[in-house]
N, C-alpha and C positions, 0 to 999 in steps of 0.2 A: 504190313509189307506188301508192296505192287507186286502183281506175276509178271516176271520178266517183258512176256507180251503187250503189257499195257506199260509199257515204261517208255520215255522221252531219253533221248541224249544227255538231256539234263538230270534227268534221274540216275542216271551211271556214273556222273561226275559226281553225286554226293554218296555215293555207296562206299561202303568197304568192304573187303573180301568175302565176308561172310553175310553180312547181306545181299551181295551178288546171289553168292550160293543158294538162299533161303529163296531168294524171286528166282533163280532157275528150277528149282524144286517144286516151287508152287504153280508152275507152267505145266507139270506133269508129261515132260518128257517133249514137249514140243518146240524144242530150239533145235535151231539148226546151226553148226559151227563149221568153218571152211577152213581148211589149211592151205596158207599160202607163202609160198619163197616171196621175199621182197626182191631177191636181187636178179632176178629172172628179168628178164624184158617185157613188158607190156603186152595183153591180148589185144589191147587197140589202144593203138597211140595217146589218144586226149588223156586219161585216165591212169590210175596205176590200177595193176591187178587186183588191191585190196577195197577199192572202190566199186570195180567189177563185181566182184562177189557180194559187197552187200546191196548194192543195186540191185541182184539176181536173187536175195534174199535170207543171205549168211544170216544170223544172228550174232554167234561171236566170230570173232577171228582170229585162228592162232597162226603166227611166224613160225615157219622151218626154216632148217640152213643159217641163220642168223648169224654173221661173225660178228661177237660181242666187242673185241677189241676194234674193228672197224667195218661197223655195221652201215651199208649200202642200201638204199631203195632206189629198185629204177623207177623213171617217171615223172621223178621233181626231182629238183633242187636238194639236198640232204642236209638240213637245220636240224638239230640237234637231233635228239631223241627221236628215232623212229618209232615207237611205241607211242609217244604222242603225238608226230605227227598223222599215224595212221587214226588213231582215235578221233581227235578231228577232223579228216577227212569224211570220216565214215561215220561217227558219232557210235561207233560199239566198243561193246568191251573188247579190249585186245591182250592176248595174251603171249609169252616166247616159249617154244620148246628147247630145251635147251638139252635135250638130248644128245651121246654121243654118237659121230657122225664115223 
């Protein structure tokens, strides 16, 4: 199993859950995760905020605020699945909180 660290975008597409888990374990605490609202506006235009973050060096990223029945990103277009389209923008693992609000 890769440490998280040394993993490619492509190495996240073949993962599953618990694999992820195992390569963030074996990083030894050194990932960094950023919580960000999709549906918020843009820190700067070109980009969406979840681009922002991992340009700045997020490792994972987790969605707040998410309404599931009609889930919103500002910044582009809104093709299907925001959970992948974040993922390929960013090439990280993405995750939803789906906490109550």
């Amino acid at each position: 199993m890769k440490r998280f660290l040394n993993c490619n975008a492509s190495d996240f597409q073949q993962m599953n859950g618990k694999e992820l888990v195992a390569s963030v374990r074996a990083s030894e605490g050194r990932i960094v995760l950023s919580e960000v609202i999709p549906s918020f506006q843009p820190l700067y235009r070109e980009v969406t905020n979840m681009e922002l973050v991992a340009s700045f060096g997020a490792d994972l990223i987790l969605l707040n605020l998410v309404d599931v029945f009609n889930p919103v990103m500002e910044g582009i277009e809104n093709e299907g699945s925001i959970v992948q389209q974040v993922k390929k923008l960013t090439g990280r693992p993405v995750g939803v909180n789906l906490g109550k609000s």
